[in-house]
C-alpha positions as CSV (number, residue, x, y, z in Angstrom):
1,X,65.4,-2.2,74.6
2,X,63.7,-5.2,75.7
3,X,65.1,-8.4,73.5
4,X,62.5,-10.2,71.4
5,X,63.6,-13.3,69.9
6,X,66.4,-15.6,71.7
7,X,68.5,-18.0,69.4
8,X,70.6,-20.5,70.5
9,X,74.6,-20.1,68.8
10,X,73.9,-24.1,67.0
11,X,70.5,-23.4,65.7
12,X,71.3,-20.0,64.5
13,X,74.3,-21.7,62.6
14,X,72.3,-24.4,61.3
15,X,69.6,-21.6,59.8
16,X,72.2,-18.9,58.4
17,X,73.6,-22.4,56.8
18,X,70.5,-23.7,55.5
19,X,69.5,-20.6,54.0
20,X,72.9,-19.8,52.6
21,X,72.4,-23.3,50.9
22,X,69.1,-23.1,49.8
23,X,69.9,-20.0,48.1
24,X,72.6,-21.3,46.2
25,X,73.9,-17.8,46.0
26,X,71.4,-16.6,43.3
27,X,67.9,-16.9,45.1
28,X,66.4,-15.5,48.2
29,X,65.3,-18.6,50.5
30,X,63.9,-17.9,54.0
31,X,62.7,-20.0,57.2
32,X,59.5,-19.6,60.0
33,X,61.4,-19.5,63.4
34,X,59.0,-21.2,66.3
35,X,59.1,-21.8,69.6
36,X,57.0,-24.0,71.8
37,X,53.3,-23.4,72.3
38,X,53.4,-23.1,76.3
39,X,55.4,-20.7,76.1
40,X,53.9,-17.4,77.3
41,X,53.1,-14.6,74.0
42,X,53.7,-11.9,76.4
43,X,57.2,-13.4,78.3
44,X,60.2,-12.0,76.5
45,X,62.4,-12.8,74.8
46,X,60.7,-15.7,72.7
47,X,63.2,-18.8,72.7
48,X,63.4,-20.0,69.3
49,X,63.3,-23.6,69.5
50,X,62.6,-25.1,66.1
51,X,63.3,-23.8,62.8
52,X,60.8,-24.5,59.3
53,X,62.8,-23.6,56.1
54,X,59.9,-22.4,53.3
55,X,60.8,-25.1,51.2
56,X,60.6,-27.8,53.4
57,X,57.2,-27.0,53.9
58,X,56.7,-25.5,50.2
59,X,58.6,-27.1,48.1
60,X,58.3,-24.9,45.0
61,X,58.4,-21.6,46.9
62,X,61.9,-20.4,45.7
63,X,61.5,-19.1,42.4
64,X,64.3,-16.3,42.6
65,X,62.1,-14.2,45.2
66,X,60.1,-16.1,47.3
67,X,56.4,-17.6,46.5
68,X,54.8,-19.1,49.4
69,X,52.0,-20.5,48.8
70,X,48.5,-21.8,50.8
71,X,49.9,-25.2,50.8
72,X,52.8,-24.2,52.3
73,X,50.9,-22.6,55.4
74,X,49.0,-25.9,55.6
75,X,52.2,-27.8,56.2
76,X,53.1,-25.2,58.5
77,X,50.3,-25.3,60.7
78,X,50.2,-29.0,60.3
79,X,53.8,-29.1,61.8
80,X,52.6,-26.3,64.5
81,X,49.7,-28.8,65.8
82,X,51.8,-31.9,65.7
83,X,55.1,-30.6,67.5
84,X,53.2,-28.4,70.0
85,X,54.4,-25.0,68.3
86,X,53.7,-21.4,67.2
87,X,55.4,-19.4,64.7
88,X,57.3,-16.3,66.6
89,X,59.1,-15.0,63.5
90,X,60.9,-15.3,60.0
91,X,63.6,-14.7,58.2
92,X,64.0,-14.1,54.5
93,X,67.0,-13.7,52.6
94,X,68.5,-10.3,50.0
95,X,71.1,-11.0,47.5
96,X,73.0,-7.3,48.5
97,X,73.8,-5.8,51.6
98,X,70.4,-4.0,52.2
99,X,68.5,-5.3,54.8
100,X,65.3,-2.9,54.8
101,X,62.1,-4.1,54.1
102,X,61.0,-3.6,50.2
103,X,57.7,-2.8,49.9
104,X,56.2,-6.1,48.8
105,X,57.8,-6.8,52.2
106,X,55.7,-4.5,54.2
107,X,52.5,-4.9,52.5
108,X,53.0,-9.1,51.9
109,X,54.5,-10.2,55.3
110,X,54.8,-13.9,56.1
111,X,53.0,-13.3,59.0
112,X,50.6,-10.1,59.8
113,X,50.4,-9.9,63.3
114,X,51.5,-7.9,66.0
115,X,54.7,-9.0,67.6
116,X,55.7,-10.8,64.8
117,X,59.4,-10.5,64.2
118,X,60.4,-10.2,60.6
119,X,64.3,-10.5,60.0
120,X,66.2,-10.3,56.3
121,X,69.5,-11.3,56.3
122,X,72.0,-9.7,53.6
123,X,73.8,-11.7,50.9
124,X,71.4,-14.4,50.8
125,X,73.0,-15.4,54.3
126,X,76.1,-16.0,52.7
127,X,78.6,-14.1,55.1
128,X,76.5,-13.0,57.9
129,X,79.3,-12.5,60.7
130,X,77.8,-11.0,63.4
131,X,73.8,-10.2,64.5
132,X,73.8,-6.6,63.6
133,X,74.0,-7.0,59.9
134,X,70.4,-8.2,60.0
135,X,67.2,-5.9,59.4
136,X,64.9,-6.6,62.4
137,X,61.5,-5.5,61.6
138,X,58.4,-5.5,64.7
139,X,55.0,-5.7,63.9
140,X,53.9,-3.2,66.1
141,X,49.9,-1.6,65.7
142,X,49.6,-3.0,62.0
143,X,52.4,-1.3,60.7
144,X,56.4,-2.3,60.7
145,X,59.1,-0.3,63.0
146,X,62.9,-1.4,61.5
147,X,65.8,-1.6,63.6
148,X,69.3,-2.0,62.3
149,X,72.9,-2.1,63.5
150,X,73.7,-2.6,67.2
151,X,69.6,-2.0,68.3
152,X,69.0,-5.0,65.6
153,X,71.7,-7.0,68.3
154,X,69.4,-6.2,71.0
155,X,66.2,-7.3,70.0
156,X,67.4,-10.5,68.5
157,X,69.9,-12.0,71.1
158,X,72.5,-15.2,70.3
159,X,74.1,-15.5,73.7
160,X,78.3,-15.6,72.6
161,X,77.4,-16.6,68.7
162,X,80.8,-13.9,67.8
163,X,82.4,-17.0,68.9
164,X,80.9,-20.0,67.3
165,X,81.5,-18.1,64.0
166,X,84.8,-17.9,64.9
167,X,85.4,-21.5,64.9
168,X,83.8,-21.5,61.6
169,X,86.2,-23.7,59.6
170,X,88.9,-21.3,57.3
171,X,87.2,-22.7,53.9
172,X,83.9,-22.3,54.6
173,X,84.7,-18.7,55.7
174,X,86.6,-18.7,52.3
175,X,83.8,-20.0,50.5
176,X,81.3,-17.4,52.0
177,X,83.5,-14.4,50.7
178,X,84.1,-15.9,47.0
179,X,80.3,-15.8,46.8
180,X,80.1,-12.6,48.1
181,X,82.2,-11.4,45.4
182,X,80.6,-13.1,42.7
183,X,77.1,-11.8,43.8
184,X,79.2,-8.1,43.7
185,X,80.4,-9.3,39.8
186,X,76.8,-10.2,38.7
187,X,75.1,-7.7,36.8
């Protein structure tokens, strides 16, 4: 399986941190991943070089689920043209462990075009430890084809990342599992 997304160990930190942040542990957040326009469409993997949190570029999109609105796209491409860049994928936030597509999901992606990479990330990003807990979704002939686990690890690659989560500091390893359990306590 060819990879299709490539993630360096730093700026896949900085986006599992953001999110976990932005969704305060109660409310999905999520982030369009870019790279740089030269780069080829067809040449894979896509480097992701610059990250674009929703709220940043909508700033009352988190509502709970996640509300994106035309303004938001505006900023977007507005950020595209001026940085020289094209959005490659997402990644979206779930408050459990399921990382499957829902079906406003499939039928109201970020971006509906094939190619497009469509990641979720369980526990609002709050303890993701390791690639192959994320849902990696391809936009293939206008529909989506999901791939968890170990082929999720393949298509989305972060060269040695097991070890910059490693020398993740004890507390905020700490802090990520209390939330995890108060997410697990909430009714």
């Amino acid at each position: 399986m060819t990879g299709r997304l490539t993630i360096e160990p730093g700026t896949f930190d900085v986006l599992l941190a953001g999110l976990a942040e932005r969704g305060q542990g109660h409310r999905e957040s999520g982030a369009f991943l870019l790279t740089d326009r030269a780069h080829p469409d067809n040449e894979l993997p896509q480097p992701v070089t610059a990250i674009a949190f929703y709220d940043d570029l909508d700033p009352d999109c988190l509502t709970g689920r996640i509300d994106f609105h035309a303004a938001g796209y505006t900023a977007l491409q507005d950020l595209c043209r001026r940085d020289g860049l094209r959005v490659v994928g997402d990644i979206h936030t779930h408050p459990a462990h399921r990382v499957q597509q829902s079906g406003i999901d499939a039928a109201h992606p970020m971006v509906a075009r094939d190619g497009h990479v469509a990641l979720i990330a369980p526990h609002f990003a709050a303890d993701v430890t390791d690639v192959s807990q994320l849902g990696v979704h391809l936009r293939v002939s206008g529909n989506w084809v999901s791939f968890y686990a170990e082929q999720a690890a393949e298509l989305l690659l972060v060269p040695e990342w097991r070890l910059a989560a490693e020398r993740t500091p004890w507390w905020r390893r700490l802090l990520s599992r209390f939330r995890r359990r108060q997410l697990q306590e909430t009714p």
